[in-house]
Every structure is written in structure tokens, then in C-alpha cells.
C-alpha positions as CSV (number, residue, x, y, z in Angstrom):
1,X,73.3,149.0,103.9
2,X,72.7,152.5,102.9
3,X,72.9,155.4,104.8
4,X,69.9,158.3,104.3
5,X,71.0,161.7,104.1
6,X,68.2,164.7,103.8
7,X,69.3,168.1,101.8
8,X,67.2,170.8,99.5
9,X,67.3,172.1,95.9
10,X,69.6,174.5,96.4
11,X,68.3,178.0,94.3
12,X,70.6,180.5,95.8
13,X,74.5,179.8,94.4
14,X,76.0,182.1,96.7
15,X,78.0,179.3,98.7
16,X,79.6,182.3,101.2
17,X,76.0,182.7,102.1
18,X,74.8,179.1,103.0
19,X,78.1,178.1,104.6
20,X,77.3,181.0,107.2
21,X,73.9,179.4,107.4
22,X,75.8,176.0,108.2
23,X,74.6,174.5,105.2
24,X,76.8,172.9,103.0
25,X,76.5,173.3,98.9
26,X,76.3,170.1,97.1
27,X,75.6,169.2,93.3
28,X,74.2,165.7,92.7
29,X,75.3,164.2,88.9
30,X,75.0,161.0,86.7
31,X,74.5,160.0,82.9
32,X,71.1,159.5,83.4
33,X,70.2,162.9,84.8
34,X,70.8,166.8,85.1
35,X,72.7,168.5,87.5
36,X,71.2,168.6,90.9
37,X,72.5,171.7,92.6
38,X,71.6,171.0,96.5
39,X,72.4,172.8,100.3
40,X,72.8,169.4,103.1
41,X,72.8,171.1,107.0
42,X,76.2,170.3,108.1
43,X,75.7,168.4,111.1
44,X,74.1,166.2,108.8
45,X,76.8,166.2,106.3
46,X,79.3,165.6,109.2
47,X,77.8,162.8,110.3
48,X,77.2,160.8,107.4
49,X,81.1,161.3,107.1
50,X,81.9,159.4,110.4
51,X,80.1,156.5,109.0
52,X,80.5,156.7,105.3
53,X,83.0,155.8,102.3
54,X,83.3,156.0,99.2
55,X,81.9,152.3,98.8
56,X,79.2,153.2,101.3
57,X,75.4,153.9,99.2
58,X,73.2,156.8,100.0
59,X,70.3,157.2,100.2
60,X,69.7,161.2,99.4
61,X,66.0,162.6,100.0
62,X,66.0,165.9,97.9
63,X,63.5,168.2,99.1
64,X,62.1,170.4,96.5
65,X,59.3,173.4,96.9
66,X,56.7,171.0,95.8
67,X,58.1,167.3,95.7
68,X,60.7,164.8,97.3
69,X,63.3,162.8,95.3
70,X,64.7,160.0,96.9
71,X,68.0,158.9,94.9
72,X,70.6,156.3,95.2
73,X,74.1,158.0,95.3
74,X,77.7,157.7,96.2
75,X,79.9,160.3,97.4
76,X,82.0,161.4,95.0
77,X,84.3,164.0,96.4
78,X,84.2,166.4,99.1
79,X,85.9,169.3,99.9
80,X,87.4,171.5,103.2
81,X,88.4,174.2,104.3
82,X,92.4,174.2,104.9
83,X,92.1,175.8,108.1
84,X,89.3,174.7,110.2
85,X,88.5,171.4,107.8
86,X,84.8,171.6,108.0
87,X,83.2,170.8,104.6
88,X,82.5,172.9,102.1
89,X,81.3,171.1,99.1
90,X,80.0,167.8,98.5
91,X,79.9,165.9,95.3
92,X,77.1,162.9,95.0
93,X,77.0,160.1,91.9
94,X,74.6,158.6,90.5
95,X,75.6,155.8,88.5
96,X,73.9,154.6,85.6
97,X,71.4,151.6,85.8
98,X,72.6,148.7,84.8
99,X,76.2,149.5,84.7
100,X,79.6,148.2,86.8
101,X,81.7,151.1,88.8
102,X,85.3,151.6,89.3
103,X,85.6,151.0,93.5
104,X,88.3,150.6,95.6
105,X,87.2,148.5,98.4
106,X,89.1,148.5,101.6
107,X,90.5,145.2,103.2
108,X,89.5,144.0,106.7
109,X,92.3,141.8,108.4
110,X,90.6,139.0,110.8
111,X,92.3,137.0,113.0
112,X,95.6,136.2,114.6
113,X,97.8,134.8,112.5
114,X,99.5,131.6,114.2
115,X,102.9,132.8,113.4
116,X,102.5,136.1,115.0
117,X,101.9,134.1,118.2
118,X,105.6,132.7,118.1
119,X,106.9,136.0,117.6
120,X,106.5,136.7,114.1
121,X,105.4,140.4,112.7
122,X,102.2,140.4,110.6
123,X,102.9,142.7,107.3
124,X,100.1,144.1,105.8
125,X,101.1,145.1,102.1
126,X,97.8,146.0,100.6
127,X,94.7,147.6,102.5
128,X,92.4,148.0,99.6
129,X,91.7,146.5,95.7
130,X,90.4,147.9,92.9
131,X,87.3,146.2,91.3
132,X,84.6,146.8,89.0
133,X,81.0,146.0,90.3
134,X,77.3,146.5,89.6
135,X,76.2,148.9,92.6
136,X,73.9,147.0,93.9
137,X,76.2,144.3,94.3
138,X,78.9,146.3,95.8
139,X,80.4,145.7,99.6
140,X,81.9,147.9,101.5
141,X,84.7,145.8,102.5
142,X,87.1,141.9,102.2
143,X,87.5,140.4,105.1
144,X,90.5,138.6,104.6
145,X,91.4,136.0,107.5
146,X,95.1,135.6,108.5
147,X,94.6,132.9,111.0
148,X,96.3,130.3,109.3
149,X,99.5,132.4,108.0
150,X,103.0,130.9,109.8
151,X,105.9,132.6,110.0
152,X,107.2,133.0,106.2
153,X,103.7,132.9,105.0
154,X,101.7,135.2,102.7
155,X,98.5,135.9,100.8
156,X,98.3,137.2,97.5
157,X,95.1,138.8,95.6
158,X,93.8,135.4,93.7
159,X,94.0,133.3,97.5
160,X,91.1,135.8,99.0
161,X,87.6,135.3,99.3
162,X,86.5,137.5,96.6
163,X,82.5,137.8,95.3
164,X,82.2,136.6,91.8
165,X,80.5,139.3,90.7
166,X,83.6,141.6,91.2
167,X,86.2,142.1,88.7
168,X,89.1,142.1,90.2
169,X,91.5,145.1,88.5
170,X,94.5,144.7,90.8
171,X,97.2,142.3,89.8
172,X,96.5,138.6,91.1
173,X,100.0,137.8,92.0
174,X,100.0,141.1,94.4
175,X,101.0,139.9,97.9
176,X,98.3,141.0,100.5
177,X,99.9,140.1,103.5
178,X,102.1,138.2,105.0
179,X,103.9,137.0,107.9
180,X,108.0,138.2,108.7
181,X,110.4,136.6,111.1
182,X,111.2,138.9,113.7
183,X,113.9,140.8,113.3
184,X,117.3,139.4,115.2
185,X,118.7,142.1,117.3
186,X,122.3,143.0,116.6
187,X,124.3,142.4,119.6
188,X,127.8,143.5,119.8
189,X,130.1,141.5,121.9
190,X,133.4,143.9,122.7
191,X,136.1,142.1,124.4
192,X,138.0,144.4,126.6
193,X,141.7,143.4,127.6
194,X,142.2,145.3,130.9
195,X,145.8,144.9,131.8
196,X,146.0,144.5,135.9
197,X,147.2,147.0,137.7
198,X,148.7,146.3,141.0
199,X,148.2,148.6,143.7
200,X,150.8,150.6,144.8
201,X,152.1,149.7,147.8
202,X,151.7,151.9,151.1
203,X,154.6,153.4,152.0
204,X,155.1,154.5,155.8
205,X,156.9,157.8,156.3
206,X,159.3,158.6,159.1
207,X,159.1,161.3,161.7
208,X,161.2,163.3,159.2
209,X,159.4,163.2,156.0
210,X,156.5,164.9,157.3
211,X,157.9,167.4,159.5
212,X,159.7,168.4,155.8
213,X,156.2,168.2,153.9
């Protein structure tokens, strides 16, 4: 599902200027268009980030001085400041009708793998493939379900659930995850000879001994 994000043609390129203003400068490109130089209010910017990736489609309303363009994007790259880590520049896609995209797609584990329940430790190898995909067929994540792995157990890239009209790019034989034994703690056993002591025995002392001491 796409998310909607509203921003303006953006006529002044003084970016100083409109970050004071807490708007963010933007530039919207794709091969089947111009550069579309844009300022997005930050709060909005900010919180299309909590929810958005760079699988995730959005649905950008440019405002203009006399029109609206609606357009189908996908954030390309955005920047921060090193100190405070607020945004300062956003990059939006457009892809080309038609044509498949270069994703990485993040995996979703699901499940509680059996062998983890008799004390195993689930490994997780890989947490996202690369694919090539239309847009509009694209997901924003695999759910891959571990359920089933027992201890010794793994998954590799051709045993998940993938839509057939992804390309896979990453290699088939990849192991996603998989299920370890759990690790055997080392126990050292030291085996201390203690030779017996007796105790010395007691000895009483006469009248003169301690009027010597």
C-alpha cells in the first residue's frame, strides 16, 4: 500500500533558507521526466520515514502555483545532518512504465521453529534478497516461516515462498536460516589432592613455662 506524502515546486534553491523554514529540499527524477526540484515540511518527511522503505511506494502530491501532480515514486536516498540527524535532502524515483527495478526486499521470520523449543538457537543468515520486479508488483517484504526447522535444519533462497514475478538475483543455494545446537558449555573438572593435615596436638604447660613466657 502506498504511502501519500504532500510537498511544493520548490523555486528558491537556497536550501540554508528552507531548512530554517523546516522544510526539507527534495528533487524528484526518472527517465520518463525532468527534474522535479521540490521543499516536503519536515514533520511530514519525518513521518513518512517511520513507516517507509525503500520497497515502500509513494504517493507524492506536488503542489505547483497553478496545478497538482500526483506521482508514483520511491525513495531513493536521503540525507542528514551528522549532528542532530534531521533530514536534509530527499531523493524521490520515478521508475519508468513498464519496466522491472533492482530491490532489496527485507525478510520477515514467522514462527517458532520446533527445534528452538528443545533448546536449539535459531540463526538468521540473510535478512533481505535482491530481486528484480515490475513496481507495481513489488512487496514490501518475504515472510519466511521457520516453524518446521529442527535442530540441524536450514532454509536456503530456492525453499522460500517467493512471487513468480520476482527475479530472484541472490544466489539460490544461499542458506537463509537455520537452526544450531546449542552450544555445550565447557566445564572444567580440577581434581585437587589435599594431603591431610593432622592437627597438632594441645600441649599443656606447667606452672613454669608460663611464669618464663
Amino acid at each position: 500500500m502506498a504511502l501519500t506524502l504532500e510537498a511544493a515546486i520548490r523555486k528558491d534553491g537556497k536550501a540554508k533558507r528552507l531548512l530554517r523554514e523546516r522544510l526539507v529540499p527534495g528533487i524528484v527524477y526518472g527517465p520518463d521526466r525532468e527534474n522535479i526540484k521540490i521543499q516536503i515540511p519536515e514533520a511530514e518527511i519525518t513521518s513518512l520515514l517511520e513507516k517507509a522503505r525503500e520497497t515502500t511506494p509513494v504517493h507524492l502530491v506536488v503542489k505547483g502555483e497553478n496545478d497538482t501532480e500526483e506521482l508514483d515514486v520511491f525513495i531513493k536516498s536521503i540525507q542528514r545532518h551528522k549532528l542532530t540527524t534531521k533530514v536534509i535532502h530527499a531523493d524521490f524515483y520515478e521508475p519508468e512504465k513498464g519496466k522491472v527495478m533492482h530491490f532489496r526486499i527485507p525478510l520477515k521470520f514467522v514462527g517458532e521453529a520446533a527445534g528452538v523449543k528443545t533448546g536449539g538457537i535459531l540463526e538468521e543468515v540473510i535478512r533481505e534478497l535482491e530481486i528484480e520486479v515490475l513496481p507495481k508488483d513489488l512487496i514490501e517484504e518475504i515472510a519466511v516461516d521457520v516453524s518446521a526447522l529442527e535442530v540441524g535444519d536450514s532454509l536456503r533462497v530456492k525453499d522460500l515462498n517467493i512471487p513468480e514475478n520476482m527475479k530472484v538475483l541472490t544466489d539460490l543455494d544461499e542458506v537463509v536460516v537455520g537452526v544450531k545446537a546449542p552450544r555445550a558449555e565447557e566445564v572444567i573438572t580440577t581434581e585437587e589432592v589435599e594431603e591431610e593435615v593432622e592437627p597438632e596436638a594441645i600441649k599443656e604447660k606447667t606452672p613454669e613455662e608460663e611464669n618464663n613466657e
